[in-house]
N, C-alpha and C positions, 0 to 999 in steps of 0.2 A: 394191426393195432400199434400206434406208436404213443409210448408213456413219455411224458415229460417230466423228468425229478428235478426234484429245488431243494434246497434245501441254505441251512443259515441265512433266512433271509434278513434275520436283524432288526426289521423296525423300519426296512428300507424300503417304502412304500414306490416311488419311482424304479427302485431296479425289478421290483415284482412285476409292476405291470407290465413295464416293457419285456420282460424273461414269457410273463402268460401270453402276450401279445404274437412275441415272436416264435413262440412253441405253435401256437396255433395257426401262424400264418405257414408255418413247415409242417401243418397235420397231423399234429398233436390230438386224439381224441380219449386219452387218460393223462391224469395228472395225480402225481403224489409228492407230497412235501414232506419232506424229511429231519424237520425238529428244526430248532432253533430260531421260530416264528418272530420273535421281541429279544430285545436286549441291545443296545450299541446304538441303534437308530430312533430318528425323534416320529414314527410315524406305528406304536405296537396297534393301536384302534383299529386303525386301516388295513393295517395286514392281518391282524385276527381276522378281521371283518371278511374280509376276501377269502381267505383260507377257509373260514368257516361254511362262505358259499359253497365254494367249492366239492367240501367234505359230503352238503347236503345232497350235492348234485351227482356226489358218487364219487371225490376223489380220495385218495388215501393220504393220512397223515400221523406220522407217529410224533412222539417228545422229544424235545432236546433240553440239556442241560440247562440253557437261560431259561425256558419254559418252565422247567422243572422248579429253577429258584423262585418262581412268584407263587408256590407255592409253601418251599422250604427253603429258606433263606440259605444259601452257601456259605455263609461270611466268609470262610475260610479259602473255598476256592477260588474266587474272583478277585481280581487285580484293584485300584479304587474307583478306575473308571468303569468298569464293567457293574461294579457293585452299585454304583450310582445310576446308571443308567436300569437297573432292574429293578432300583428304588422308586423310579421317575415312572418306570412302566408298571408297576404294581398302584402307583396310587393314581396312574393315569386307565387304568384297564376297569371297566363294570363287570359285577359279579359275573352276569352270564359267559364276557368272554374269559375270566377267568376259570369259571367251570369247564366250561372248552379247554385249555390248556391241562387243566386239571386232568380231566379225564382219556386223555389221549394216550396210549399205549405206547410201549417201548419201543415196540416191533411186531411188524406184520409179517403174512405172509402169504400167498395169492400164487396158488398152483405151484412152479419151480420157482417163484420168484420171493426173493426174501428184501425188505423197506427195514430200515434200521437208522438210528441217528449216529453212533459211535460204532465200536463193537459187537456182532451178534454173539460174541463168546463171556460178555458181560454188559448187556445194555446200560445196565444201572450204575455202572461205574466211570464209562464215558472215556474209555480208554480212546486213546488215536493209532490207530489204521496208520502208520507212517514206517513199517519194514515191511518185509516177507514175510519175516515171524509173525509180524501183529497179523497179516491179511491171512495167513496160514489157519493163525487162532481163531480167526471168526468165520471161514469156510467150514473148519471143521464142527462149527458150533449148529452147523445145518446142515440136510443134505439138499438144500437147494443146487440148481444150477447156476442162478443166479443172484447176487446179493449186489444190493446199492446204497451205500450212506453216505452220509457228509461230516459233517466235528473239523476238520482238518483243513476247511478252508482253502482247497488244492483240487485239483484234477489230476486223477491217477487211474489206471489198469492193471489191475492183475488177475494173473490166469496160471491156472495147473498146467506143465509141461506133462508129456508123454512119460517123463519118468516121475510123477510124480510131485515134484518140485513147484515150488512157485515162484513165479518169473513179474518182473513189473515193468509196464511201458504206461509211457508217457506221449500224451494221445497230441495231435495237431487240433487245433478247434475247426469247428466245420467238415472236418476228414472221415466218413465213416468207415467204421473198423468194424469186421466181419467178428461175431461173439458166435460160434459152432457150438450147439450144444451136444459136442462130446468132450468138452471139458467144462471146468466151473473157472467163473470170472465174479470177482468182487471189483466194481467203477466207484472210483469216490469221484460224486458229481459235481464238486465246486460249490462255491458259496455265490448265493444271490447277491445278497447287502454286504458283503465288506470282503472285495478280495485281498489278497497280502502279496501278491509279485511282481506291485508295482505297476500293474495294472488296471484302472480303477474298472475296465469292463466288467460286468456280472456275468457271470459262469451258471451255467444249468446244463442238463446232459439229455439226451433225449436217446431212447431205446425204441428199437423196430421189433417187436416182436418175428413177426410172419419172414421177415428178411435176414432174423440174426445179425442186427446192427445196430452198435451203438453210438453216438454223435456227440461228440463235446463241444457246447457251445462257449464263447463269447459276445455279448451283448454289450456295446455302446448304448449310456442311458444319461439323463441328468444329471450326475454325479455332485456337481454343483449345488443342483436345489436342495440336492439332500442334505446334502453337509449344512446348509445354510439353515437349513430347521432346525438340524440339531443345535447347533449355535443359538437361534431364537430362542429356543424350547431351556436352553440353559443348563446346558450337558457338558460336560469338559469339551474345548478345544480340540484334544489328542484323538477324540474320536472322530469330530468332522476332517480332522488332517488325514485319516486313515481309508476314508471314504472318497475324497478328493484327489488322494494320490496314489491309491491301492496298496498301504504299507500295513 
């Protein structure tokens, strides 16, 4: 069985389809999306939409923090374009999909495998996965073997060394990397809709169960048209530049 995780996808209806496209064209037959469905990108309808098929069809999705605000307004956590753009998509969103979002869960958890959007050692707070420490606190928060989210907008590995320890690598895209399950490994799988390294590629990760592997992709996508919606749609500038140029 190979899972597909996605996660932040943003609003970013082209990096979706191409991310579903190419999951499945490498054999993808589970898919779980990992929070952060709307926010930043001019396209929340469609990606609810898609997501939501999905959910029907059996795939797993937990909440993210922008998901979160189009129920309880952050004011305070959000920057002004972010805020704006969660404005745009609450009054662009119908009730149903906003029940959808509503009611989505923090975190799942599916045999050894633990689905989480931020933190499993605080989902609700939305902490970033960005040390040893942090990736320590949210192992410990399960005994899964394996744990996968996203928040951090980045692709990372880490994994318990023989003493204990937690060690973090930093994965090649395309490259699979052998996950032995006599240790635990938490992957943060990248962001769909808005990566930050300068890269506008969209990022998804994809997991082998039966093989113990997991695959970091990069996905070439219209980068373009999206940014261009958001411009239409009448969203700050700052965000189609960050879509455009991967910053």
């Amino acid at each position: 069985m190979r899972i597909a995780l996605l996660s932040d996808i943003h609003a970013n209806l082209e990096a979706l389809t191409t991310c579903l496209a190419h999951a499945r064209d490498n054999g993808a037959s589970r898919y779980a999306f990992l929070g952060d469905l709307v926010g930043y990108g001019a396209d929340p309808r469609g990606v609810v939409d898609v997501v939501s098929r999905y959910v029907k069809e059996g795939a797993l999705a937990v909440k993210g923090n922008h998901d979160e605000a189009i129920e309880e307004d952050a004011k305070g956590y959000f920057n002004d374009a972010a805020r704006a753009a969660i404005d745009w998509a609450r009054d662009s969103l119908d009730d149903e999909q906003k029940r959808f979002l509503a009611t989505l869960p923090l975190m799942l958890r599916e045999g050894d495998i633990c689905f989480v959007h931020a933190s499993a050692a605080s989902p609700a707070r939305w902490n970033y996965i960005d040390s040893g420490s942090e990736a320590q606190h949210c192992i410990d928060a399960t005994d899964a073997t394996y744990t996968f989210c996203g928040h951090l907008h980045d692709q990372a590995l880490y994994f318990t060394t023989g003493q204990g320890r937690m060690h973090e690598f930093r994965p090649i895209p395309g490259t699979p990397i052998p996950v032995r399950d006599h240790r635990r490994w938490l992957a943060i799988v990248g962001t769909v809709g808005q990566p930050r390294d300068r890269n506008p590629a969209a990022a998804y990760t994809m997991f082998d169960r039966e093989r113990e592997e997991v695959t970091f992709h990069r996905v070439a996508y219209d980068a373009g048209a999206a940014a261009d919606k958001i411009r239409k749609c009448g969203l700050p500038g700052s965000l189609a530049y960050r879509v455009e140029l991967g910053i």
